[in-house]
C-alpha positions in Angstrom: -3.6 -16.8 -12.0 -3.5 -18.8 -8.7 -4.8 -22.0 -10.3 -2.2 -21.4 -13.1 0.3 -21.3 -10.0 -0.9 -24.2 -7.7 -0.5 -26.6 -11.0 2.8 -26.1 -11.6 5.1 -28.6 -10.1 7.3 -27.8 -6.7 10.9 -27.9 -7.7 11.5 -28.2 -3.9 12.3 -26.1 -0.2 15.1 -26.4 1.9 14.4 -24.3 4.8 17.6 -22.7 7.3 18.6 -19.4 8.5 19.1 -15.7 7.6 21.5 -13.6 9.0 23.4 -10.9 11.4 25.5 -8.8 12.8 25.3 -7.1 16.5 26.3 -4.2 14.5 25.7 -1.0 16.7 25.3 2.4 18.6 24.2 5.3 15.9 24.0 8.7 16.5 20.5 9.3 16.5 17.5 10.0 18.8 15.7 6.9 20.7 14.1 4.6 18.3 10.3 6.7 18.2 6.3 4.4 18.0 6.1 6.6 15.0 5.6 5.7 11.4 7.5 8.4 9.0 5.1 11.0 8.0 5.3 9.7 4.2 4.1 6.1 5.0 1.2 7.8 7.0 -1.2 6.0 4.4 0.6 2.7 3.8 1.4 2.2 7.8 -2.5 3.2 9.0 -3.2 0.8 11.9 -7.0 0.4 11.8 -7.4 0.3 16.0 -10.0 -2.6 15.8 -8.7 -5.3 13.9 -4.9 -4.1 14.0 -4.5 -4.2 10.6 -1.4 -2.1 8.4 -2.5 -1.3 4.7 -0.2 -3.0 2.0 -0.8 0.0 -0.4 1.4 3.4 0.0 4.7 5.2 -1.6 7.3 2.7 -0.1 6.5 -0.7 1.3 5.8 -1.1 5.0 7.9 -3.3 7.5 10.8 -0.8 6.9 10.1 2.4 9.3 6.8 0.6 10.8 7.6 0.1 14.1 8.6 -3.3 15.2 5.9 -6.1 15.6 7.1 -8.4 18.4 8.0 -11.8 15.2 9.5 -12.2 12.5 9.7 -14.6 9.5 12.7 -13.8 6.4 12.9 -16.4 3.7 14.6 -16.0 0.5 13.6 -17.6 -2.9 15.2 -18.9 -5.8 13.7 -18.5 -8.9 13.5 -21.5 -11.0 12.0 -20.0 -14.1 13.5 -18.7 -17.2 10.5 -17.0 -18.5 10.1 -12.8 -17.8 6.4 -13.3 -17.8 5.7 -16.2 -14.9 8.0 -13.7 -12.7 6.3 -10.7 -13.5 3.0 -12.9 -12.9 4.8 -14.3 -9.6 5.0 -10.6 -8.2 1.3 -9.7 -9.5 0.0 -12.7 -7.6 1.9 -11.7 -4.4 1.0 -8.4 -4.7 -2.4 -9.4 -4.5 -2.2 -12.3 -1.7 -0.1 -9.5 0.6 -2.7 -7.0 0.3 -5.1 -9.8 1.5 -3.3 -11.3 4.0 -2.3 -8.0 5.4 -6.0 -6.8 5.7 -6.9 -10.0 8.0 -8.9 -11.7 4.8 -8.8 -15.3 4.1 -7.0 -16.0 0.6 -10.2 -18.1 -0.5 -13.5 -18.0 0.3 -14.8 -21.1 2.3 -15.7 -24.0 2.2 -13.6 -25.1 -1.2 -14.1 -27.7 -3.2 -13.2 -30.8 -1.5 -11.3 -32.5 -4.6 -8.9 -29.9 -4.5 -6.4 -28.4 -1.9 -7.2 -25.5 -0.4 -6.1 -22.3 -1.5 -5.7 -21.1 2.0 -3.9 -23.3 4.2 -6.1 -21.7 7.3 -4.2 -22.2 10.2 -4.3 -18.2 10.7 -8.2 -18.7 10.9 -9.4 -16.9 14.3 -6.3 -14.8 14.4 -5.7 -11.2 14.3 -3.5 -10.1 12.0 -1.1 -8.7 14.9 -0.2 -5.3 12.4 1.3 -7.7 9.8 3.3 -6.3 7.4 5.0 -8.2 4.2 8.0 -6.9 2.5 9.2 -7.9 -0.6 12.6 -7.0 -1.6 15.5 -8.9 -5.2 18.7 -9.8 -5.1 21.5 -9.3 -7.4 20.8 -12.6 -9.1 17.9 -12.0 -10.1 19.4 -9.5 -12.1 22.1 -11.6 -13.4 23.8 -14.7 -12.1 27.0 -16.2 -13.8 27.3 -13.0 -16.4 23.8 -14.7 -17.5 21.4 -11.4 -17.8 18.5 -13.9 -16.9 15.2 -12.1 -17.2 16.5 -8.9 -19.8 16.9 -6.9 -16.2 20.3 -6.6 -16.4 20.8 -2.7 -17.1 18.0 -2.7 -15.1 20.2 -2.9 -11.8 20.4 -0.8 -9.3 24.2 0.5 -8.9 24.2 -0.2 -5.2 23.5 -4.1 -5.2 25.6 -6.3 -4.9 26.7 -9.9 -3.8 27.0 -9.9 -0.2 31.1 -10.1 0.6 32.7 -12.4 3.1 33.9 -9.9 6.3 36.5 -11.3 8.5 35.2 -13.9 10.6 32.3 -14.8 9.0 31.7 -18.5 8.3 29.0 -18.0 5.6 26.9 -21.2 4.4 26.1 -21.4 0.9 22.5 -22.8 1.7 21.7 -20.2 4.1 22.7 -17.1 2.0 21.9 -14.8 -1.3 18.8 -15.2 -2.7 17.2 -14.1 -5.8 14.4 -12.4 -4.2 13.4 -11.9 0.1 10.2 -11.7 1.8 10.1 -10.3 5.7 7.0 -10.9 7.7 6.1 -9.0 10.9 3.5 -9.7 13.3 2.5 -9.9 17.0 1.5 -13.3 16.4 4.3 -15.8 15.1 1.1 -17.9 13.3 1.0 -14.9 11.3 4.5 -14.7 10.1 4.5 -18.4 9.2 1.2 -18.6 7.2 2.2 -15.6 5.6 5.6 -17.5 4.0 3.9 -20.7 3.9 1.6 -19.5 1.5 3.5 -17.2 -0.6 5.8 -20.3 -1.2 2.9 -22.5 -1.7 2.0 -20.3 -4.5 5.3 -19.9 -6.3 5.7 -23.6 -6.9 7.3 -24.0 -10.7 8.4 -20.4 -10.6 10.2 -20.2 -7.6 11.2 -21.9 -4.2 12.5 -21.1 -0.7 16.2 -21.1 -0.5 16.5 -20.5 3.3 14.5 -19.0 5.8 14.9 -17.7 9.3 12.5 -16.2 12.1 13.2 -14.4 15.1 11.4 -12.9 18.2 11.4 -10.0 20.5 9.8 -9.8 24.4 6.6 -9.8 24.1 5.6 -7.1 27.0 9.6 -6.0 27.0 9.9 -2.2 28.1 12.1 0.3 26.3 15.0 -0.5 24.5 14.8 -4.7 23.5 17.6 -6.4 24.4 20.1 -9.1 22.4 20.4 -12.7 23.9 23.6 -11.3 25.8 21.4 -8.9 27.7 22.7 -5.7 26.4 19.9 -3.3 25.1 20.2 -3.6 21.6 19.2 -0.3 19.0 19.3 2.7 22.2 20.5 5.0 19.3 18.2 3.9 16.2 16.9 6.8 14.5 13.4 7.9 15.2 10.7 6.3 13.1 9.2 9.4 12.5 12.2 11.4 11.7 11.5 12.7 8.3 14.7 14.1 7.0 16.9 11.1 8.3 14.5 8.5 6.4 15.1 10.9 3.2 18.4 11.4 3.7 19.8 8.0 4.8 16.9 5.1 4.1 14.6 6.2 0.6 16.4 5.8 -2.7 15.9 8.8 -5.2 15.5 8.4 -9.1 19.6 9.7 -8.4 20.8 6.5 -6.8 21.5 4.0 -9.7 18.1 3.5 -11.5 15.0 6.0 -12.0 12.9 2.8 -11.3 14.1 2.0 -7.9 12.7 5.6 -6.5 11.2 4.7 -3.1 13.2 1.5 -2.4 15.9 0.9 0.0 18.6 -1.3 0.5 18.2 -3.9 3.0 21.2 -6.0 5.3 20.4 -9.2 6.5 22.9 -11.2 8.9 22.1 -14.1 10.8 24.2 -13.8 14.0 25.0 -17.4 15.6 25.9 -15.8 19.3 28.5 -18.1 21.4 26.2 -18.4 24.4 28.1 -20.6 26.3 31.1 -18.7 26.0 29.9 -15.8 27.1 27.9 -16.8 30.0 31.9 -17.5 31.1 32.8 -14.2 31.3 32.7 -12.3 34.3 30.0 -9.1 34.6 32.7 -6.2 33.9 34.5 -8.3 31.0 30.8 -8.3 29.4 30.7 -4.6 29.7 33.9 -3.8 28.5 33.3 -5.6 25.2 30.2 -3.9 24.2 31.3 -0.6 26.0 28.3 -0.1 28.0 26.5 -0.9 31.7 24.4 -3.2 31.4 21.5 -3.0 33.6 20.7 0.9 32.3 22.2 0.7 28.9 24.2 3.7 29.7 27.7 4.3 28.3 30.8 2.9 30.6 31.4 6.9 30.8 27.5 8.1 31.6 24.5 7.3 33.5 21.2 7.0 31.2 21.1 5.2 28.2 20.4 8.1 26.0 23.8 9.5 27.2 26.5 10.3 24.7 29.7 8.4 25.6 32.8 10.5 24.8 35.1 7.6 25.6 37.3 10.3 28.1 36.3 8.7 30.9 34.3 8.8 33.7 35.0 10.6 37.5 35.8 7.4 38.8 38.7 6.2 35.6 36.5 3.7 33.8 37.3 3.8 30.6 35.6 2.5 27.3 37.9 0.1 25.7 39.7 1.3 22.0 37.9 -2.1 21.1 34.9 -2.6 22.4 31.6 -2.8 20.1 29.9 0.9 21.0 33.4 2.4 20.3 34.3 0.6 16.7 30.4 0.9 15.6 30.5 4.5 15.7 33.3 6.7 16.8 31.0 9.5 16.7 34.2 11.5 15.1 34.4 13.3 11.9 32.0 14.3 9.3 31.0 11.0 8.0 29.4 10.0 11.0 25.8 11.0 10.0 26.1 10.2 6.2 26.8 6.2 7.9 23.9 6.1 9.9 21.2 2.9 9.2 18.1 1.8 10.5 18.0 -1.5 12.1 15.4 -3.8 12.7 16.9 -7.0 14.4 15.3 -10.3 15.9 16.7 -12.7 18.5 16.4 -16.3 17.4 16.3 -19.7 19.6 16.1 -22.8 18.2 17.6 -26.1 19.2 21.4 -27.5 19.9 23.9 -27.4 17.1 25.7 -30.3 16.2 27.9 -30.7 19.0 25.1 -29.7 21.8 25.8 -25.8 21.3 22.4 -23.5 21.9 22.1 -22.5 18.4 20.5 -18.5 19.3 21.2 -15.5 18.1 20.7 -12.1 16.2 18.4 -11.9 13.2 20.5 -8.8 12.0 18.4 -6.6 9.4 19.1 -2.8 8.7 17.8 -0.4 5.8 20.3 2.2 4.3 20.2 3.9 1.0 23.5 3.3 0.4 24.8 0.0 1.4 28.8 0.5 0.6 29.0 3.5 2.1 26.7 3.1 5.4 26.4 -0.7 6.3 30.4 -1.4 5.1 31.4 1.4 6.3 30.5 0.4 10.2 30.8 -3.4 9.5 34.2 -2.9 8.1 36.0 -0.8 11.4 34.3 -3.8 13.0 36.1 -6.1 11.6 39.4 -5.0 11.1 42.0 -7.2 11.7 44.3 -4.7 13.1 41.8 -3.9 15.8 39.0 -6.3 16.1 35.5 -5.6 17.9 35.9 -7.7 21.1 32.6 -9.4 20.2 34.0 -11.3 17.4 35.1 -13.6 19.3 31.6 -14.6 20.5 29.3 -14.5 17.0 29.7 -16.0 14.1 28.0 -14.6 11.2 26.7 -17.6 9.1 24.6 -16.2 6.4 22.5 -13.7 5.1 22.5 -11.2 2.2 22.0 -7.6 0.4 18.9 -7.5 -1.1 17.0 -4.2 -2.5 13.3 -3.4 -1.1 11.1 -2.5 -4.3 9.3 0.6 -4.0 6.2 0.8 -2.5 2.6 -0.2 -4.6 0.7 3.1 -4.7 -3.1 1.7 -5.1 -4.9 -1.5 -5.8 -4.5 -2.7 -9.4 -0.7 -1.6 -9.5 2.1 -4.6 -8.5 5.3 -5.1 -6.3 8.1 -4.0 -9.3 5.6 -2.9 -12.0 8.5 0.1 -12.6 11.4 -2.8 -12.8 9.6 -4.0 -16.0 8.2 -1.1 -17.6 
C-alpha cells in the first residue's frame, strides 16, 4: 500500500493558514488535566516514553488535554476513485497509530536507490503525547451538486460549508477543505513530521490545501493566555466532565447519520489579531473590550478568575460593557445557555510581517460541539451582530478556516479511520 502511494505523482502543496475566532467565556468549570472517562483507553499516556494510543471509541486530540503545538492542514482530494480514498484513510490509519506510538515509519537503513519512507527528522525525539486527528469536510461529500465518491446520503445533517460572518475577510486558499488533520505535541518537530509525512504519502490522491500551526507557553501556569494577554478558555468545560462531553461534544447514531456515532463536529478559525492596534490602547480600554481584569482574569465585577460576572456591577461602579466579548459570548441568561456550550482548543500563532510590515499573529481558533448551528453559531452570531458588535472586532480579522466533522474513533488494530462511512 505505501509503495503504491509514494509512486503516484504529487499533484502539488500550497501551504497557508487555518483559522479563528477569540470566541469566549462558557459556563463551565475550569478547563480539568483530565481525559473523559470514555477515552480512558484511547488517551493512556504511557509515563516513560509519553506516548497516547491511537486506538479507542472516539479519536484523541479532542478532550486530551492540550499539548503545548500544534499543526492543522487541510487536504484536497484529487482522486475520483472510492477505492484510493478508502485506501488513503487505511494507510493513515496505520502511519498514525505508528507515529503516535514513537515508532519510525520504516525500518532502517532503506535501500539507498529509493527515498525513504520516513523522512526521520523526528529521530531521537519523544513523541511529546502526540495525538493525530482526522476529521472530512462537506466536499468530500459533494462539491458542485457532484456526489463525488457515492457518499452523498452518506452526510452528516450537521455539516456544512463554513459561512461568511460579518467581518470576516475569508481567503479562498486558506479555507474548506475536503478532509483536516490536527497534530498535537510538546515538541513542534513532532507536529511537522507528522503532516509532512501524511502528505508525503497521499501524493496522487490527495494534497495539502492550507495549513496552519500554533503554540502555547511552554511552562505557562493556569489559564493560557491569547497574544493580547487576556487568559483565554477560564470557563472551558472540564476534560473529564462526562455528562457535558455526552451531552454537548459526542455525536449519537441520532444526530444525522448512524455512521457518524462517536464523531464530533469541529470549528477551525484562523484569527489574524491587530497587534499593533491594540498595543494603542490604553490598559482599562483593553479591559473593557473583553470584559475582564487582566492580570487575574477575573470579571470587571469579581475578584478570581473562576468568578461569575453578573454584569450588575461592582462596589466601586465598574461596569461590564453591553459590548464587550465576555458579555456577547455568553450572556449566561436563559435556558439555552448550557445547550450552546463548546469545547475549545485554541493556538496562538507568530509568524512573520504581512505585506505592509504588520506582525502577522494570532488565534488558531478550534472548538468541538455536537451541534455546530446551534452551539458554535449560536455564540459566533451575537458576536457579530451588526446591531451590537463585540468590541473586539475591530482588532481580528478572521481569514480562514472551516467546519469539518471528526470521524469516530478506530476501536482496535486492523479496523480504519471511516471504515463505518463506507460500509
Amino acid at each position: 500500500m505505501a509503495d503504491k502511494m509514494n509512486r503516484r505523482a504529487f499533484l502539488g502543496m500550497t501551504a497557508a493558514g487555518a483559522a479563528g475566532i477569540v470566541l469566549g467565556d462558557l459556563l463551565g468549570k475550569a478547563q480539568g488535566a483530565v481525559p473523559n472517562a470514555a477515552e480512558a483507553n484511547a488517551n493512556k499516556a504511557n509515563v516513560e516514553s509519553e506516548t497516547i494510543s491511537f486506538y479507542g471509541t472516539h479519536q484523541t486530540g479532542v478532550v486530551t488535554p492540550a499539548q503545548n503545538f500544534a499543526n492543522v492542514a487541510a487536504f484536497d482530494v484529487t482522486t475520483e476513485n472510492v477505492q484510493e480514498l478508502k485506501e488513503l484513510l487505511q494507510h493513515w490509519t496505520e502511519m498514525a497509530a505508528t507515529l503516535m506510538a514513537g515508532k519510525p515509519l520504516a525500518a532502517e537503513p532503506q535501500e539507498a536507490k529509493f527515498p525513504p519512507t520516513d523522512t526521520g527528522e523526528q529521530i531521537g525525539l519523544d513523541t511529546g503525547k502526540l495525538t493525530i486527528t482526522f476529521a472530512v469536510g462537506a466536499s468530500l461529500f459533494e462539491r458542485e451538486g457532484v456526489d463525488r465518491f457515492g457518499l452523498r446520503s452518506r452526510k452528516p445533517s450537521g455539516l456544512t460549508e463554513m459561512p461568511i460572518f460579518h467581518k470576516d475577510s475569508l481567503q479562498d486558499q486558506l479555507t474548506h477543505g475536503d478532509i483536516l488533520i490536527q497534530a498535537c505535541s510538546d515538541d513542534p518537530m513532532v507536529c511537522f513530521h507528522a503532516i509532512r509525512n501524511l502528505a508525503k504519502a497521499a501524493r496522487g490522491v490527495a494534497h495539502l490545501r492550507w495549513q496552519q500551526t500554533g503554540q502555547l507557553g511552554v511552562k505557562a501556569q493556569g489559564t493560557k493566555r491569547n497574544l493580547f494577554g487576556f487568559k483565554d478558555g477560564t470557563n472551558n468545560p472540564a476534560l473529564n466532565d462526562d455528562t457535558f462531553m455526552k451531552n454537548n461534544v459526542w455525536a449519537d447514531s441520532a444526530d444525522g447519520a448512524s455512521w457518524f456515532a462517536g464523531g464530533t463536529y469541529m470549528v477551525v478559525r484562523r484569527i489574524q489579531m491587530r497587534i499593533e492596534t491594540w498595543d494603542q490602547q490604553t490598559y482599562a480600554a483593553q479591559e473593557d473590550i473583553i470584559g475582564r481584569q487582566k492580570v487575574s482574569g477575573a470579571p470587571l465585577d469579581g475578584q478570581k478568575e473562576m468568578d461569575q460576572p453578573n454584569f450588575q456591577g461592582d462596589a466601586s461602579g465598574k461596569f461590564t460593557p453591553l459590548d464587550s466579548h465576555i458579555r456577547l459570548s455568553n450572556p449566561r441568561t436563559g435556558e439555552n445557555s448550557e445547550r450552546e456550550r463548546i469545547l475549545r482548543r485554541g493556538y496562538n500563532f507568530m509568524e512573520n510581517l504581512d505585506s505592509v510590515g504588520r506582525l502577522s499573529a494570532g488565534l488558531l481558533f478550534v472548538c468541538f460541539n455536537r451541534n455546530t448551528q446551534t452551539q458554535f453559531e449560536s455564540i459566533q452570531k451575537r458576536l457579530t451582530n451588526p446591531k451590537l458588535p463585540d468590541q473586539m472586532l475591530a482588532y481580528t480579522d478572521t481569514t480562514g478556516g472551516g467546519y469539518f466533522a471528526v470521524l469516530p474513533g478506530v476501536p482496535s488494530k486492523g479496523s480504519y479511520l471511516g471504515q463505518s462511512l463506507f460500509a
